[in-house]
C-alpha positions in Angstrom: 0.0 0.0 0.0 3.1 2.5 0.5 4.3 1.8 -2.7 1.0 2.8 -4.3 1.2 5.7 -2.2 4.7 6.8 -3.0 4.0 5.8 -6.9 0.8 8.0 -6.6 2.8 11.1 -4.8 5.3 11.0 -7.1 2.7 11.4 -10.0 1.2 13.8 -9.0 4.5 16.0 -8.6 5.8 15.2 -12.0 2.1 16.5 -12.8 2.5 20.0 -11.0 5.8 19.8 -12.2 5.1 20.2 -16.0 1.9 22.4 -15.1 4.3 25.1 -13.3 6.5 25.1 -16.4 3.4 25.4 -18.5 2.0 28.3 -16.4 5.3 30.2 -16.1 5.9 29.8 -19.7 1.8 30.0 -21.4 0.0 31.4 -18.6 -2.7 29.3 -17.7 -4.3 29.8 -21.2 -0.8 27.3 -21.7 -2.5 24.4 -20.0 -4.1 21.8 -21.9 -4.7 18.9 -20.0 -4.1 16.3 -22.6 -1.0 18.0 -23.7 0.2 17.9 -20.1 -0.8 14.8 -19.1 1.4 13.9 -22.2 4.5 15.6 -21.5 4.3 14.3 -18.4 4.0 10.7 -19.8 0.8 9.5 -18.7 -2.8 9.0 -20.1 -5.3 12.3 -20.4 -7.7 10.0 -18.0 -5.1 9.9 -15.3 -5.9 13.4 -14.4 -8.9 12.8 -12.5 -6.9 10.7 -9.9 -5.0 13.7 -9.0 -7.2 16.8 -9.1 -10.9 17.9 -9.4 -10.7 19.7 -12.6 -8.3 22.5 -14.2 -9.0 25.4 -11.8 -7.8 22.5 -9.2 -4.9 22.1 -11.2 -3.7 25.2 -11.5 -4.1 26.5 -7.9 -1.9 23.4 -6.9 0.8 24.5 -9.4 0.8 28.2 -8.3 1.3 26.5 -4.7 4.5 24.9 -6.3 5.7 27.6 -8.4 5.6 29.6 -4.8 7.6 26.7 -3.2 10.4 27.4 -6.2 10.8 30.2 -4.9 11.1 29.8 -1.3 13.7 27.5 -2.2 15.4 30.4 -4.4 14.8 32.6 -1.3 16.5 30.1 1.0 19.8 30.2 -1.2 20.3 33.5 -1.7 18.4 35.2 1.4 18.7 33.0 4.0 17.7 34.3 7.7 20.1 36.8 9.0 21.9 37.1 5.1 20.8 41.1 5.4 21.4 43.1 2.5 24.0 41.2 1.1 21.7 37.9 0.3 19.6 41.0 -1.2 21.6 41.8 -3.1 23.1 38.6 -4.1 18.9 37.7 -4.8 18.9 41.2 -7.5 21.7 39.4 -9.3 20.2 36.4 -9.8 16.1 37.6 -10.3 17.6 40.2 -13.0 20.2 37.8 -14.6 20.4 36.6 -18.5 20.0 33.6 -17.2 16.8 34.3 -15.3 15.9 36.4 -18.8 16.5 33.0 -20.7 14.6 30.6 -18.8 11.0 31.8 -17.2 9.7 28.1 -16.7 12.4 27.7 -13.8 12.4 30.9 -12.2 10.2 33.1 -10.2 6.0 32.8 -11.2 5.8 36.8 -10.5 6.7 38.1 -13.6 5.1 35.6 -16.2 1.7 35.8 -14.7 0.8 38.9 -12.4 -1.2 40.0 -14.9 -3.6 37.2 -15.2 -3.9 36.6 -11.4 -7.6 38.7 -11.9 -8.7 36.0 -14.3 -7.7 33.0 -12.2 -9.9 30.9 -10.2 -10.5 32.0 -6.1 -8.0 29.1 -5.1 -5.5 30.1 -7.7 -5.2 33.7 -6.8 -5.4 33.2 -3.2 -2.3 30.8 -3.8 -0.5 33.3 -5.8 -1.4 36.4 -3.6 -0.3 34.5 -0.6 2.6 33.4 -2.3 3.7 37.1 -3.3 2.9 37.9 0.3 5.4 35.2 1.5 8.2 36.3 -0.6 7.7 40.2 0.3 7.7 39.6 3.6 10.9 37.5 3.5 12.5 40.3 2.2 11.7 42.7 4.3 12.8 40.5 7.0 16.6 40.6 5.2 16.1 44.4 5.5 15.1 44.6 8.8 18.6 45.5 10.2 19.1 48.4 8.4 16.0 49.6 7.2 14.1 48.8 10.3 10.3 49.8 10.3 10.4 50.5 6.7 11.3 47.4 6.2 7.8 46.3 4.3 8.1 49.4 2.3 11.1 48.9 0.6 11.0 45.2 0.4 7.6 45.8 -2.0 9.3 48.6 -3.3 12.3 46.5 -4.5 9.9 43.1 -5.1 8.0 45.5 -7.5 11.0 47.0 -9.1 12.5 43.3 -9.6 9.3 42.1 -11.1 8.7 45.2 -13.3 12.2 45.1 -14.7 12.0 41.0 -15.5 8.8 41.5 -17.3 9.9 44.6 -19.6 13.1 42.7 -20.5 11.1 39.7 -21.5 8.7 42.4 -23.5 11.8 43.7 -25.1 12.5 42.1 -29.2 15.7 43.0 -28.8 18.4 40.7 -26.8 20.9 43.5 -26.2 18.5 45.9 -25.3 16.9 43.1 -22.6 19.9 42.7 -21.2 20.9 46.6 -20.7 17.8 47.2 -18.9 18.5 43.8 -16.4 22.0 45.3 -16.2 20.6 49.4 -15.3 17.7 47.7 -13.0 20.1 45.7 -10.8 22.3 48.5 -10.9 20.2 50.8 -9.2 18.4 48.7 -7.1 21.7 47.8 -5.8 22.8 51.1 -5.3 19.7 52.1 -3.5 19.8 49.6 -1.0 23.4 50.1 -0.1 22.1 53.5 0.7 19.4 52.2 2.8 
């Protein structure tokens, strides 16, 4: 019975898996069921052993696009990193690399603007989870921007966010890349002057 139980667990991740790349890369008009289900191997009628119905689906794969980044937020900002992990976080959130490859970074940028069409599950998962990740930050800041610390933590969250979306708006590679490179610039500076 374990073993049917493990087999099952680990289904259903490989599931959410391929749903989170599909939503960080389409938006949720990006999953199809059937072409899911087949990237992740298994049959279209499979689905139904893991979650209710779509909307189902893709509050669960919000959830563990928002688990991504706590684990992205661990590396680079763990507790009592302070500006420093901040900054080290700036480098990585605004890198080419970042730039290159939306289906393994952070959920923010690719779909903040279709969190008003999502289901009620779905947008309370991402709204929590851009609550979770603000408030990490401002807990880095806390030592030197002290009550202000939830200001400038959205400030800079909403900066970062901004600046990854515009580059992926932008036709232009070089152009992309200058406005990662100016963003993290500033942002940088700015918080050393916090």
């Amino acid at each position: 019975m374990a073993d049917k139980s493990a087999h099952k667990e680990r289904t259903r991740a490989r599931i959410l898996d391929e749903a989170a790349r599909a939503l960080r890369v389409g938006g949720t008009e990006g999953v199809s069921v059937s072409a899911l289900m087949k990237r992740a191997g298994l049959t279209h009628g499979g689905f139904y052993a893991h979650f209710s119905s779509r909307d189902d689906l893709v509050a669960h794969a919000v959830a563990r696009m928002f688990q991504d980044s706590t684990a992205m937020l661990d590396h680079f900002v763990p507790q009592g990193a302070g500006v420093d992990g901040v900054a080290a976080l700036i480098d990585y959130y605004l890198s080419e690399r970042a730039l290159a490859s939306p289906e393994h970074n952070c959920p923010i940028p690719s779909l903040s603007g279709e969190v008003c069409r999502m289901s009620g599950a779905a947008r309370a998962e991402f709204e929590a989870g851009v609550r979770r990740f603000r408030e990490r930050l401002a807990d880095a800041l806390h030592s030197t921007v002290g009550d202000k610390r939830l200001q400038v933590a959205t400030s800079l969250l909403s900066e970062m966010v901004g600046a990854m979306t515009l580059a992926r708006m932008e036709s232009d590679p070089a152009a992309a890349r200058e406005l990662l490179r100016r963003s993290r610039d500033q942002l940088k500076r700015r918080l050393g002057d916090a």
